[in-house]
N, C-alpha and C positions, 0 to 999 in steps of 0.2 A: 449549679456552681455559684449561679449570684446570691442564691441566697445561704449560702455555705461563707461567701464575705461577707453579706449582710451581718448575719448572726455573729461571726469572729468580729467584725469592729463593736458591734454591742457591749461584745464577752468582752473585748482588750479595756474598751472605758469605762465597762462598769467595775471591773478587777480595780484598775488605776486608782479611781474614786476610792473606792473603797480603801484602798491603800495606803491614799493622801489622808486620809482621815484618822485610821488609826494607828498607822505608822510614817506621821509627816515627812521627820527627817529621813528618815531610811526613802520614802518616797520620791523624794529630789534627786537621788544617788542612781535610782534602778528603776525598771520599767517594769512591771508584770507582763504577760501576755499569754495567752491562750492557745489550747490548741486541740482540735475535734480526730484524736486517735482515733484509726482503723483498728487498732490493734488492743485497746484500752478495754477494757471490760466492767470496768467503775472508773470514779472521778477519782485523781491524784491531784499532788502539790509538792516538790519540792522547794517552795516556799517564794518563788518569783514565777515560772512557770506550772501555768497551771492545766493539764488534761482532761478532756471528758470525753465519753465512750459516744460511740455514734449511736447509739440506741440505748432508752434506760428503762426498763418496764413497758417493754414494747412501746415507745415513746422515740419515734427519730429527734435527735437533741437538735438538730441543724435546723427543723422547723418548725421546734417547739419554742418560741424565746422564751416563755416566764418557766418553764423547765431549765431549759439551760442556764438561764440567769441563778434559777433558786440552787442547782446545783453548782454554782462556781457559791455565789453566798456562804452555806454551806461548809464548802472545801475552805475558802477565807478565813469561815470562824472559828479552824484550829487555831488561828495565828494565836487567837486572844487568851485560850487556855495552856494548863501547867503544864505538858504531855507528857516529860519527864517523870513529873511527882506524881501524874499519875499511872504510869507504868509500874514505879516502885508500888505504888500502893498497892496494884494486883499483882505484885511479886510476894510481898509480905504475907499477902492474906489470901494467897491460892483462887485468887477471883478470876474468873474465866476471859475472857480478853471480851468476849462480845459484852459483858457487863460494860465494863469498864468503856468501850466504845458507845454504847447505847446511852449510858448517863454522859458522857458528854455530848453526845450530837442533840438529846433531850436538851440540855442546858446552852448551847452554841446557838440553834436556833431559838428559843426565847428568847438571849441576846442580841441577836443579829437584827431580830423585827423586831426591837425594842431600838438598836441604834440607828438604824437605817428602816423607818417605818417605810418608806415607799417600796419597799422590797420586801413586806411581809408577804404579797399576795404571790411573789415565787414561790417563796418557801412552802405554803402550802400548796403550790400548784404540783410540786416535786409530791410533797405527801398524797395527795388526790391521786397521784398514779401510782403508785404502789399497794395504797389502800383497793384501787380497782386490778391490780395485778394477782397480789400477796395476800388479801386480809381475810378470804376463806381457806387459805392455806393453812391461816395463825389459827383460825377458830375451830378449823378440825382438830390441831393438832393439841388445842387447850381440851377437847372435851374429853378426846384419848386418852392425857398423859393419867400416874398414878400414884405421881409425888410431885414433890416441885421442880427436883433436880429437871425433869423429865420437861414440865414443861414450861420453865424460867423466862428461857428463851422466847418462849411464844407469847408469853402472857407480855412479854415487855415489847415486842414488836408492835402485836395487837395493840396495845396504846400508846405507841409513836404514832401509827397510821392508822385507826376506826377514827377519829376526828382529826381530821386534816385541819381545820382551824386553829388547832393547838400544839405544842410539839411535845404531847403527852396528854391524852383523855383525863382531866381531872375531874369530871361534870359527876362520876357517881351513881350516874341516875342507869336504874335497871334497863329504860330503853337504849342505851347505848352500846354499842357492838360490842366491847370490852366488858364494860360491866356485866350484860344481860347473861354476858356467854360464861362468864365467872358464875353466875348464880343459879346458872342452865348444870354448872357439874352436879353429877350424882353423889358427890365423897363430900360432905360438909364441910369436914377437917379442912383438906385439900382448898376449899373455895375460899376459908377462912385465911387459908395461909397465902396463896394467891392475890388475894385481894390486899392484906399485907403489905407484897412485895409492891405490889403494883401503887402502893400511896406511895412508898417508898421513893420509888422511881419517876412518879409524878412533881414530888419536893424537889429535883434538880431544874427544875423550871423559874426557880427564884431564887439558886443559890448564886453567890460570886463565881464565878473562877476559878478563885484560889482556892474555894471550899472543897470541890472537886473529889481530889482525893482521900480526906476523912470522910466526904460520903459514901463513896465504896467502901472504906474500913466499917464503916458503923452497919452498912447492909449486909456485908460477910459475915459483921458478928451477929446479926439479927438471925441470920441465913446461914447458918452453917454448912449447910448439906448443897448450899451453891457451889462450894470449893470442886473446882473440875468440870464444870457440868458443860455438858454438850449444846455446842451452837446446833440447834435444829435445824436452822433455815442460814440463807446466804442473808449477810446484813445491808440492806440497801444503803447507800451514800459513797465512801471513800475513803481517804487515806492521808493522811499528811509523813510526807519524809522531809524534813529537812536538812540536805545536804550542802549547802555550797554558806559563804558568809553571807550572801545578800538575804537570805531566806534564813538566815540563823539572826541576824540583826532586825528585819521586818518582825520576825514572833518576838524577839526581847522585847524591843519598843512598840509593839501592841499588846502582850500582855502588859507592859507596866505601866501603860495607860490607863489598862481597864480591867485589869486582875481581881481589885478588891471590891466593885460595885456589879451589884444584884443587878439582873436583865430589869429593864422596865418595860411596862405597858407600852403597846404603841398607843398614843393620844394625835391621832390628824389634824389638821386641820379643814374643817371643814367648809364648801361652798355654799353661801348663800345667798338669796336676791337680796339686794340691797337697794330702799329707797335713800333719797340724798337729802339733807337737811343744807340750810345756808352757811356757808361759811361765815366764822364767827371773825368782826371785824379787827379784833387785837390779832387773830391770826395775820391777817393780811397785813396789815401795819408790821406787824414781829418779823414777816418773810423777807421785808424788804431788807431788811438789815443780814441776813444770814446768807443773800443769796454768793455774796463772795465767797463761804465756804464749799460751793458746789462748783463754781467756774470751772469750765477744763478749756486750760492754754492749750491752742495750737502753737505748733510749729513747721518751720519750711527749713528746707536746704535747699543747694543748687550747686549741680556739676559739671564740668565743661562736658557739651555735647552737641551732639547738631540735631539746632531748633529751631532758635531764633537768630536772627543779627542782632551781635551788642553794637551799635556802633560807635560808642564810645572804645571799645576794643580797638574795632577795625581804624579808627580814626588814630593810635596810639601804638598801629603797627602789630598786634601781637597775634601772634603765628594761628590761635585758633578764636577767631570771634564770636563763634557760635556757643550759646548755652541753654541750659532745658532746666527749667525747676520743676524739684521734685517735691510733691510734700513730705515734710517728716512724719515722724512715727506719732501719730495721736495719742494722746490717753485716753482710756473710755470714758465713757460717761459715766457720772455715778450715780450706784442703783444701792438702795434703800430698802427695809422691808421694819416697817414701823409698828411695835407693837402697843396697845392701846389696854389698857389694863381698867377693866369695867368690873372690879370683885363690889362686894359688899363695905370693903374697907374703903374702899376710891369714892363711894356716891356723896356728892354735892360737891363743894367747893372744890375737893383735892380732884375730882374728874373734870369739872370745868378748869382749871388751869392746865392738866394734863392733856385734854383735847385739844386745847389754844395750842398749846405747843406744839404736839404730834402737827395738828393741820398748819402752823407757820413751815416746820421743817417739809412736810410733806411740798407746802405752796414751793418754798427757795431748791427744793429739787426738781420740780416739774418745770420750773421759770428756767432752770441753769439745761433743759435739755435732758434730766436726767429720768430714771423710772422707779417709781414709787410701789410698793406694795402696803398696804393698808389691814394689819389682822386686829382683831377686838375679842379679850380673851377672858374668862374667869376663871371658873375649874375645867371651861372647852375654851378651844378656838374657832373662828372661823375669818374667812373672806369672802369678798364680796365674788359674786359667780364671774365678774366682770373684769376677776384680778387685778385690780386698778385699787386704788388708796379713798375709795367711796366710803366703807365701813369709818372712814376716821369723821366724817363728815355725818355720823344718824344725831337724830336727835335723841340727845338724854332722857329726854320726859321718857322715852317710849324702851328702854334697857327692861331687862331683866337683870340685876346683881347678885352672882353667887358667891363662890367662895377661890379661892387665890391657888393655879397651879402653875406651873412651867415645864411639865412634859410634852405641851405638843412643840416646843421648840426644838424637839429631835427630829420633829417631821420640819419645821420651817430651816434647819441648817442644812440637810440633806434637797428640799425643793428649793429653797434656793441659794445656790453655792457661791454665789459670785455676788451676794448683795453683804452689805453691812446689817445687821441687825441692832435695831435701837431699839430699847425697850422705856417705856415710860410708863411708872409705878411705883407703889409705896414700897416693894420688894415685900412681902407679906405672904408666902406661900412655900408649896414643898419644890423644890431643887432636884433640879435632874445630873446626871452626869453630864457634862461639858467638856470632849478630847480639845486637846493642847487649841487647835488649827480652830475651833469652834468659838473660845472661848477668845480667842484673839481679835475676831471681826464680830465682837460683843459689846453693846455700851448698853449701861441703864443711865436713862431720867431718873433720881427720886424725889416724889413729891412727898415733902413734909406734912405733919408730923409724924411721927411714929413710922419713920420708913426704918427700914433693916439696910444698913451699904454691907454688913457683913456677910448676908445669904448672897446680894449680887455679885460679891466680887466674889465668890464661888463658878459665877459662870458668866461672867461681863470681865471684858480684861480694863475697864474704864467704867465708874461709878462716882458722878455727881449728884447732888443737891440742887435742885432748882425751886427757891422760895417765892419768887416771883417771875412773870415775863421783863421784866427788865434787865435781868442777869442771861438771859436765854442766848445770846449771841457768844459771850463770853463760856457758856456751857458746851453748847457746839463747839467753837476753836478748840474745846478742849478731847470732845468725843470722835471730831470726825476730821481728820488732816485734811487740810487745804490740799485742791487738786488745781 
């Protein structure tokens, strides 16, 4: 039993999260929550509550968590597609419903572990079990068939689940379950056509959203003789109903967050050891001056209680002379997570000014009480194994500078939710998607010359200029509100 609530408070927060992120406002309004049916036989959604069957591919869900987790993911990642448009579109074009189900959960899950990278290794923990359940089921049933109609079904399961890594075997290569088993047919024809379908279906892995439903029009018309064709097999995953408004307002406002952008790579951020170089003495000088922008006031109240003797009361006659303080509500401390931009563009001066900076703000947050995260990033990221703000502190001599990205800031908004993210940087690089709630607790530094403010203000809701440490105090007032 305990661990049947263990798992249900997991499932309720990581619903929630997931919620707040791509459907903020709707977020505020309605609670998600979870629930481990007896009676359930796949995962459901009516679009705030969410179901999952107590076993999934011989998999008990209650003490599987990155099963359970990848199956609520998953069920989530209706919210973000058209499901409407693409209903019509296999009504038009006589497309079988498991198609049409299969290219989006293909396309949902690339999504999902694109936006939420610390949840990629659910999603494939979900495919691993099915792949060990199902995937000599699909391969018999590929060698059998003697059209395509016959065997559609199977050739597109087969490459959801022979590489579980991916949400659709795109690798090609003859050792591969999918492929090997395509080229093991006896009918050349058939193999040709198969293989085909199967790139076909592999391409919903980097479409938008909204692309969705002209990709099943354009596979029906490739595919003609799929019109009607027989689900072979039961199709593993779920179901989205949306019935009620809270669940009809959560899919509006997450699709039209993220409707029009292509799933991205997940890019981590990665841990490593890190030696520490001295701090550079303009930082420390720079921190003194900034550390007011981190302060957190306390406060107190006090209600009449019995604690103390006032005796100023009791001397003044009044009926209760006793009182007790309480303290007030605190604010937290603030938490920081500093990005340090080491590309090719940044080496020499524009990174020595940019380090000065990162490491004064990083000093006036650690002085104010507050906790720093420290990432150093090019076309990767990383931190220090020590998750502390050391990386802002290496020495330059000893860099390697590449080239300029900002996809792993999918993984640094999702690991850490509750920090501010400041980025310090010429802006010089490719742009990720940035939901509403993401791009709001965003600020970039840009070091001149040749900075871009128009790619950051793409995913920083706050974008200054900093030409020298002199202006640096005045940069912050402007990036991070006084607490």
């Amino acid at each position: 039993m305990k661990d049947t609530l263990d798992i249900r408070t997991i499932l309720d927060v990581t619903a929630n999260q997931i919620l707040a992120v791509v459907a903020p406002d709707t977020a505020r309004l309605v609670r998600a929550y979870v629930s481990l049916d007896e009676q359930a036989d796949t995962a459901a959604t009516d679009g705030v509550h969410i179901w999952l069957p107590p076993t999934f591919e011989g998999v008990e869900v209650a003490h599987d968590t990155p099963v359970a987790v990848g199956l609520l993911v998953h069920e989530l990642g209706h919210f973000l597609q058209p499901l409407k448009a693409l209903e019509e579109a296999e009504q038009q074009t006589a497309a079988p419903h498991w198609l049409g189900n299969i290219v989006a959960d293909v396309q949902l899950e690339a999504m999902m572990a694109g936006l939420f990278p610390p949840l990629a290794d659910t999603l494939v923990a979900v495919r691993t079990a099915v792949k060990a359940a199902r995937l000599a089921e699909y391969t018999a049933a590929i060698l059998k068939g003697r059209n395509l109609a016959d065997v559609a079904c199977s050739v597109a399961l087969a490459g959801r689940f022979c590489r579980p890594a991916a949400s659709f075997d795109d690798s090609g290569e003859s050792g591969s379950p999918l492929w090997g088993t395509l080229n093991r047919h006896g009918d050349l024809a058939l193999t040709i056509r198969m293989t085909a379908f199967a790139w076909r279906l592999s391409e919903a892995q980097s479409l938008a959203p909204n692309d969705l439903p002209d990709h099943v029009r354009q596979i029906m018309t490739e595919f003609p003789e799929l019109r009607q064709a027989p689900a072979r097999h039961a199709i593993p995953g779920g179901g989205l109903t949306v019935v009620g408004p809270a669940g009809r307002a959560a899919q509006a406002e997450a699709a039209a967050n993220t409707g029009a952008h292509p799933p991205a790579t997940p890019e981590p951020v990665a841990a490593v050891r890190a030696g520490r170089s001295r701090t550079r003495p303009e930082a420390q000088q720079a921190a003194r001056g900034l550390r007011m922008h981190f302060q957190v006031a306390r406060s107190a109240t006090e209600i009449v209680a019995p604690d103390r003797l006032d005796r100023r009361a009791a001397a003044l006659g009044e009926l209760v002379p006793l009182r007790m303080a309480l303290p007030g509500k605190e604010r937290p401390r603030p938490k920081v997570a500093i990005c340090l931009d080491k590309s090719g563009s940044m080496k020499g001066a524009k990174f020595v000014l940019a380090q000065t900076a990162a490491q004064a703000v990083a000093l006036a947050v650690r002085e104010a009480g507050g906790e720093v995260v420290g990432i150093l990033f090019d076309d990767s990221a990383q931190i220090a194994d020590t998750g502390d703000a050391a990386l802002l502190f290496c020495d330059p001599d000893g860099l390697s500078y590449g080239g300029t990205a900002f996809e792993f800031l999918a993984d640094a908004w999702r690991r850490w939710p509750a920090h501010v993210i400041l980025l310090v940087t010429d802006g010089d690089g490719s742009i990720p998607l940035a939901l509403p709630g993401d791009k709001a607790r965003t600020s970039a530094i840009l070091i001149p010359p040749d900075c871009d403010p128009g790619a950051m203000s793409q995913i920083a809701a706050r974008v200054v200029t900093l030409g020298d440490l002199r202006g640096l105090a005045d940069v912050l007032a402007l990036l991070t509100p006084r607490t």
